[in-house]
N, C-alpha and C positions, 0 to 999 in steps of 0.2 A: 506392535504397529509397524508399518509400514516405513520406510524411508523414500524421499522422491529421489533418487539415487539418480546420478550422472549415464547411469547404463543407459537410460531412457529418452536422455535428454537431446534432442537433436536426431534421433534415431528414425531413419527409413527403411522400413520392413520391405521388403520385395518375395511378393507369394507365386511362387509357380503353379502351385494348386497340382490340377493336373494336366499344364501345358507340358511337360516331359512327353503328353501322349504316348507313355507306355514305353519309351523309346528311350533306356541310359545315356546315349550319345549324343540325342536331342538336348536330353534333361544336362549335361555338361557343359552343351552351347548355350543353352539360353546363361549358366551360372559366368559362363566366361566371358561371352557377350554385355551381361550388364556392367562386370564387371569392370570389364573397358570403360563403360560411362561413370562409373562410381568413383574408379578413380579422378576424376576431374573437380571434384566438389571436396567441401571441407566438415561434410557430415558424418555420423555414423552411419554405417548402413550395416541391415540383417536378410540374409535370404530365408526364407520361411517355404518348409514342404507340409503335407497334409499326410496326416500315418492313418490308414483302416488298415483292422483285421477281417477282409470282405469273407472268407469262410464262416466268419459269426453275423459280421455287421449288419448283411443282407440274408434276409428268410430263405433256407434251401428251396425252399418252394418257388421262389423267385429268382436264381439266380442267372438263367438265362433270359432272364423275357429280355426281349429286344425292344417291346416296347410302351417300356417305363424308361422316363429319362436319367436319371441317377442311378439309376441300375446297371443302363448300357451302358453309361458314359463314365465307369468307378471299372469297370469290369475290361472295357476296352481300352482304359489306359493303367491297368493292373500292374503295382512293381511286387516283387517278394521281399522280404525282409531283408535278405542279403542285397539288392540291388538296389532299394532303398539307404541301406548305409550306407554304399558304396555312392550314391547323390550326395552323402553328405559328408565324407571326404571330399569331396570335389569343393563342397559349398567351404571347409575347414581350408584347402589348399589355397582357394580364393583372398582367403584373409577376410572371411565374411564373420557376422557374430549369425550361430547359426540359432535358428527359430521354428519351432514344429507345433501344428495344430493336430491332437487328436480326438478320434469322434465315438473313441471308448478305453476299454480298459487295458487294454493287451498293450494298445499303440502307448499310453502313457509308462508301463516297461520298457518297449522299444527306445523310447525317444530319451527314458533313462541309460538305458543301457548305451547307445550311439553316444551318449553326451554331447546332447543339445545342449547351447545355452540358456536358449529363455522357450517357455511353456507357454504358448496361445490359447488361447478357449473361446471356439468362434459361437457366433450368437444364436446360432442353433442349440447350444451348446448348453446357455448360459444358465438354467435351470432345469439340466439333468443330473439331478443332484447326486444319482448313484456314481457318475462319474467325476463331478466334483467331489465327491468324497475321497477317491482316488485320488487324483491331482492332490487335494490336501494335504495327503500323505507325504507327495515330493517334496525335493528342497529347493527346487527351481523356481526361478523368478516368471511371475505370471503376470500376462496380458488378456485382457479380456474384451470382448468386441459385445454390443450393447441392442443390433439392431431387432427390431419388434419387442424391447421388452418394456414394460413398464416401471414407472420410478424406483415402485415399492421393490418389484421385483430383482434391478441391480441395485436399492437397497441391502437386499436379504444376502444376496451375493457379495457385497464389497464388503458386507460385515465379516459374516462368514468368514471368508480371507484375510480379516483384519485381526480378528480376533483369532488367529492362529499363526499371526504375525508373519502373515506371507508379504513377500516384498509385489507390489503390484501395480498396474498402471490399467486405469480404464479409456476403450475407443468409441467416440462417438461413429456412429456407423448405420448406414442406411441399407436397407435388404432388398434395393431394387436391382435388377443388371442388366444395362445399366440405370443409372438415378438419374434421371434427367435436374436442370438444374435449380425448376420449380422446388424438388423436393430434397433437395442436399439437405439443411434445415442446419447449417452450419451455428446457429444459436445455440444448438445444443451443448458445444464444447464448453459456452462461459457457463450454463447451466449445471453442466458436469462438474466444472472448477467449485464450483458455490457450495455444492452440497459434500462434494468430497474433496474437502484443500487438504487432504490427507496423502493423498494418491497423484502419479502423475495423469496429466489426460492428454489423448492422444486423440486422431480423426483415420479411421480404416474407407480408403474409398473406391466406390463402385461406378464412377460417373464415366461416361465419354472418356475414351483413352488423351482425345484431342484437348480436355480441360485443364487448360493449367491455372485460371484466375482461382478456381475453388480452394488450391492450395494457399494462394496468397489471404486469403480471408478466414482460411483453419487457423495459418502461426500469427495473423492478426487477434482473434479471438482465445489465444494462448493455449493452444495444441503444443503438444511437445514431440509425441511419437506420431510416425504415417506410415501407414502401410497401401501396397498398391497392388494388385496381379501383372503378371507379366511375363511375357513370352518372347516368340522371334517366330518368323514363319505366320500360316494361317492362323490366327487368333478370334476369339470370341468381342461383343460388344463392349466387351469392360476390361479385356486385359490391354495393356501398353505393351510396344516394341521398344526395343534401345531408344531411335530418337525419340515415340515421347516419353521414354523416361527423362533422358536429356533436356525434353523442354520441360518438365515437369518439374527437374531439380532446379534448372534455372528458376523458374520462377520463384518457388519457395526459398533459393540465394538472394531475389531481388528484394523476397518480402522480409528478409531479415535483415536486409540493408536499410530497407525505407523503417522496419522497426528499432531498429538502433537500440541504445542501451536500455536496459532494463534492470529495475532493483537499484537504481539507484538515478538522483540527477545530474542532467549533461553537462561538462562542463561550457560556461560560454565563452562562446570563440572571439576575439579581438572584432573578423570582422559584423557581427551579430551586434558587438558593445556598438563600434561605431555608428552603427547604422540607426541604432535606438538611442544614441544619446545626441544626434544629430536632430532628432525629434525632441527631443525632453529641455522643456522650460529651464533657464538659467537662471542664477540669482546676481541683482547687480542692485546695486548702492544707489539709495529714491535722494541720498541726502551727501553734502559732504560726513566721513563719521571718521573719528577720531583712533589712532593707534588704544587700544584696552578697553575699546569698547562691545562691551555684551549686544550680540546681534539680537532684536525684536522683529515682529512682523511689520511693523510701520517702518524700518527703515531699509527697508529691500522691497524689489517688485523683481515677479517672473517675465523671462520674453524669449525668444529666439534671436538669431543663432547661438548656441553657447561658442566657447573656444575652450581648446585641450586646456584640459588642467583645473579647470570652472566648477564652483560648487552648482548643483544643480537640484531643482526641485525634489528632486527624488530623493534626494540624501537629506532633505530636511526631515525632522522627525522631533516627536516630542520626548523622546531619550537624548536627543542632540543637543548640543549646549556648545554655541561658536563666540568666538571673540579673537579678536581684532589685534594682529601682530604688530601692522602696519598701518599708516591712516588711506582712507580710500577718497576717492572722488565722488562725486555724483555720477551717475550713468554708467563709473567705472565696473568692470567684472569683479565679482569676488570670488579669486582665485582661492584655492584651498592652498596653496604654500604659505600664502598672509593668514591664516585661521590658526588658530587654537581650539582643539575638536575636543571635547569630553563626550562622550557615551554614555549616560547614566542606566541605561536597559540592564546590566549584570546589577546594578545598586538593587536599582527598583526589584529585579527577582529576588535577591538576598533578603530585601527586608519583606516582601510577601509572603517567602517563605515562611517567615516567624511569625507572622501576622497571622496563617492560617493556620498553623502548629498551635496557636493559642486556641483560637477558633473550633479546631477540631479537638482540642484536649477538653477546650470546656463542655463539649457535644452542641455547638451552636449552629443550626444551619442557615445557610443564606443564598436567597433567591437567586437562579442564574439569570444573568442581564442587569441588575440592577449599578446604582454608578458608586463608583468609588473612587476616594481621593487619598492620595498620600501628603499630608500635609505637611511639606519641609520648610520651616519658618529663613533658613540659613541655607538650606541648598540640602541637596538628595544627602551629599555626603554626610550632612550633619544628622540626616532623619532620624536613625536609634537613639540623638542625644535626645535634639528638640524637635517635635511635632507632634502628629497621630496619623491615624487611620481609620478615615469617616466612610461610613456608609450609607446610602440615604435608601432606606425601605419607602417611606412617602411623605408628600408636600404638599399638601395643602392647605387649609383652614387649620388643619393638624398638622403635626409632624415628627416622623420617628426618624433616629439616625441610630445605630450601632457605632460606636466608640472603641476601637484598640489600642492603649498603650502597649509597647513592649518593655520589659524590665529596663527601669534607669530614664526611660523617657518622660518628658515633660512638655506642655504645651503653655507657653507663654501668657502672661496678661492681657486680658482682652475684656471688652465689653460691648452688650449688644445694644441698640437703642427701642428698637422693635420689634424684638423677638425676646419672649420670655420661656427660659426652658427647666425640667425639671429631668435630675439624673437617677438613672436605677442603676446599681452596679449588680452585672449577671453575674462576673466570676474573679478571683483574685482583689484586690485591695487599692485603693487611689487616694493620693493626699488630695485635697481639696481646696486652695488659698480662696475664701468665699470675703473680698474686703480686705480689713484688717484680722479676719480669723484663719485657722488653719485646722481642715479638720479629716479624717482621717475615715473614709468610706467604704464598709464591705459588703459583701456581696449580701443581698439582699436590703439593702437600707438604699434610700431615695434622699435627694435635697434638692430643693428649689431655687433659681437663679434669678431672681426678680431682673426686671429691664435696668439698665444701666449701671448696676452693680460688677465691680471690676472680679472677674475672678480667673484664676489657673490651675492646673490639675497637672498630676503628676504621679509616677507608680515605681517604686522601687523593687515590687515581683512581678509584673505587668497586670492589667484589669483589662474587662470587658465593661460596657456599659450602656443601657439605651439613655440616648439625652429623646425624650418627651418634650415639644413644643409646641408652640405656635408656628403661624407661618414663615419659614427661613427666608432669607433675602439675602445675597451673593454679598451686597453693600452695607453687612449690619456688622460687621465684625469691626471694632475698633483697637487695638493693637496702642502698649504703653509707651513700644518700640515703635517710633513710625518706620523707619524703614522695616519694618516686616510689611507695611500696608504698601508701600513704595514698590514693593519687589511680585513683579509680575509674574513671576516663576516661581512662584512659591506651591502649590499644586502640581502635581503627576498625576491627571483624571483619565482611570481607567472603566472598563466595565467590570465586572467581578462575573466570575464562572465560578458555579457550582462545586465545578470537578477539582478547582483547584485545592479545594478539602479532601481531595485521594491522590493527588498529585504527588509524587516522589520531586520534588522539587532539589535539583541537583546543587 
């Protein structure tokens, strides 16, 4: 396979093609002239030449007509192999990474033997398989340009290449000259990304020399390599001179400015905080409340302005658990230096962890979306001694709930007054205090909880269990302990996901 290797990354190809017009000393000004603009930027850059063997390339029969266009104009800017290398010394002297497309088989020797860096293969190109068979054989890094072909078709090609674990990077590329900007079709680049996140992608373009926004919407749309034609003197519709290569890199510097970091999130900046926390609801004291008092929602309201240092709407959470260093006033702020903050979000994952380790050990699945509660009679910390783990499949006239104990857990004395429920235990073993009895429940056996009958449950290797009822009611739980009915945080209600039964839970 492939690596998306840093060679590609950032990389501006500059093709001369056949702006040299035939002419070694042309062909050295244009390498020295860009040159001057490249240096100014903080990119990679590659000059790219074009190799034919025109004694084979073009039919003897044809090698003079004047008037076929690619004929004349391959024939009238003609270099020899020897004066070709000798471009690319020039392009090696420049301090350029050099780059060569060939359009058969002799040139892919050539561009071996010169020691080119990286191997192009333009979209003429891209399904002549007898000369991709060649190419193959090199050990150079290939670039491939994409214009007129079909999906399947640079399909068949990227594999190809993959599967001979060529190092490679595909150009989205339009085969107009030039492409006007109806037809750029810059979509394609995310399109290319999607099907091959294997490969770097890149954007080869042919638009108006004068276009420099198209760049900015290639390295938006996550292009990596660009390639461009380019010359000095009389030029064709689609090659650039130095300044617009100059406005051309500017731009693609601006669009990498306005892209900013990538692969990972930004950090935020001091003035970003202020300016959002300047907006965000503050929390202040509805009541006088007492130094060691556990904050509720009835005793705070939200408002504006906060002041530095203010707990703030945002920071409340139902992992959050505050209380009261100091005593506060009415209306006064409740600054976070007077708080005592607990977190309970790492508790809560630790014990779902174990909750869905049982779960998935017993092969039990469970709906995604549905509500779940972690029931800590004493507080999160206490959860593995005293609680459960309810889950409510449905309520109605009926009612089913899935049950987890964990090993060593227990759920306290309670009784319901209008709800009568009946338990199945699906996996592992649960003591059962039913009254004054205590009985001992495995998996597949069932017991009935008549209304008002005090009972507790409890699992010394953990169990699963569906409690089967009647209709539940929030208000039916009575507790031998009244302060467990007292303590309004006794619940951590989540929703339950699916996935959390495949979840590597850290």
């Amino acid at each position: 396979m492939t690596d998306k290797t840093t060679m590609y990354q950032k990389l501006f190809a500059l093709e001369m093609a056949n702006n040299h017009q035939g002419d070694i000393a042309h062909g050295k000004q244009v390498i020295q002239q860009m040159k001057q603009v490249c240096d100014d930027f903080p990119f990679q850059f590659a000059f790219k030449l074009q190799y034919r063997n025109l004694k084979t390339f073009i039919h003897p029969d044809y090698r003079d007509r004047q008037d076929i266009k690619y004929v004349k104009r391959f024939r009238d800017t003609e270099l020899d192999e020897t004066q070709l290398l000798e471009l690319k010394q020039a392009i090696d002297d420049a301090g350029f990474i050099s780059m060569c497309t060939p359009f058969d088989e002799d040139s892919v020797d050539w561009i071996e033997q010169h020691g080119f860096d990286i191997l192009k293969i333009a979209s003429c190109s891209l399904t002549d398989w007898s000369l991709l068979e060649r190419i193959a054989q090199s050990s150079l890094p290939l670039v491939m340009s994409t214009a007129g072909a079909t999906m399947e078709e640079i399909e068949n090609v990227v594999q190809f290449f993959l599967h001979r674990h060529k190092q490679l990077a595909v150009m989205h590329c339009v085969g107009e000259y030039p492409t006007p900007r109806q037809n750029l079709q810059l979509g394609q680049i995310a399109l290319l990304k999607q099907r091959f996140p294997e490969v770097t992608v890149g954007y080869s373009t042919h638009e108006d020399p004068n276009e420099t926004e198209a760049v900015k919407m290639a390295v938006a749309m996550g292009a990596q390599l660009f390639e461009k034609h380019v010359g000095v003197g009389e030029l064709n519709a689609y090659s650039a001179n130095p300044e617009q290569v100059r406005q051309w890199l500017l731009s693609a510097q601006e669009a990498y400015a306005m892209l900013g970091l990538e692969g990972e999130r930004v950090a935020v900046t001091e003035t970003e905080l202020n300016t959002l926390n300047s907006l965000r609801r503050a929390v202040f004291a509805k009541k006088d409340l007492a130094a060691g008092k556990a904050l509720h929602t009835e005793d705070f309201y939200l408002a504006i302005p906060s002041q530095p240092g203010q707990l703030l709407a945002n920071d409340l959470s139902k992992y959050k658990q505050f209380e009261l260093k100091t005593a506060v006033k009415a209306n006064e702020p409740l600054l976070l230096e007077k708080l005592e903050i607990t977190d309970t979000r790492d508790m809560v994952s630790a014990s779902l962890s174990k909750v869905c380790a049982l779960l998935r050990g017993a092969g039990i699945a469970i709906a995604d979306g549905v509500n779940c509660q972690l029931s800590h009679h004493y507080g999160i910390e206490k959860f593995e001694e005293t609680g459960a783990t309810i889950i409510d499949v449905v309520n109605r006239e009926y009612c089913k709930k899935i049950l987890v104990l964990l090993p060593g857990q227990n759920h306290p004395v309670h009784a319901h007054h209008k709800k009568e429920e009946t338990f199945n235990v699906l996996a592992g073993e649960m003591q059962l205090q039913l009254g004054d009895e205590l009985k001992t429940i495995k998996a597949g056996e069932m017991v009935t909880v008549e209304r008002g009958v005090k009972h507790a449950f409890s699992s010394e290797t953990g169990a699963i269990f569906e409690e089967l009822s009647t209709t539940h009611f929030t208000d039916d739980s009575y507790y031998d302990d009244k302060t467990i009915n007292q303590n309004s945080r006794r619940k951590t209600n989540l929703i339950f996901r699916a996935d959390w039964l495949t979840t590597e839970w850290a």
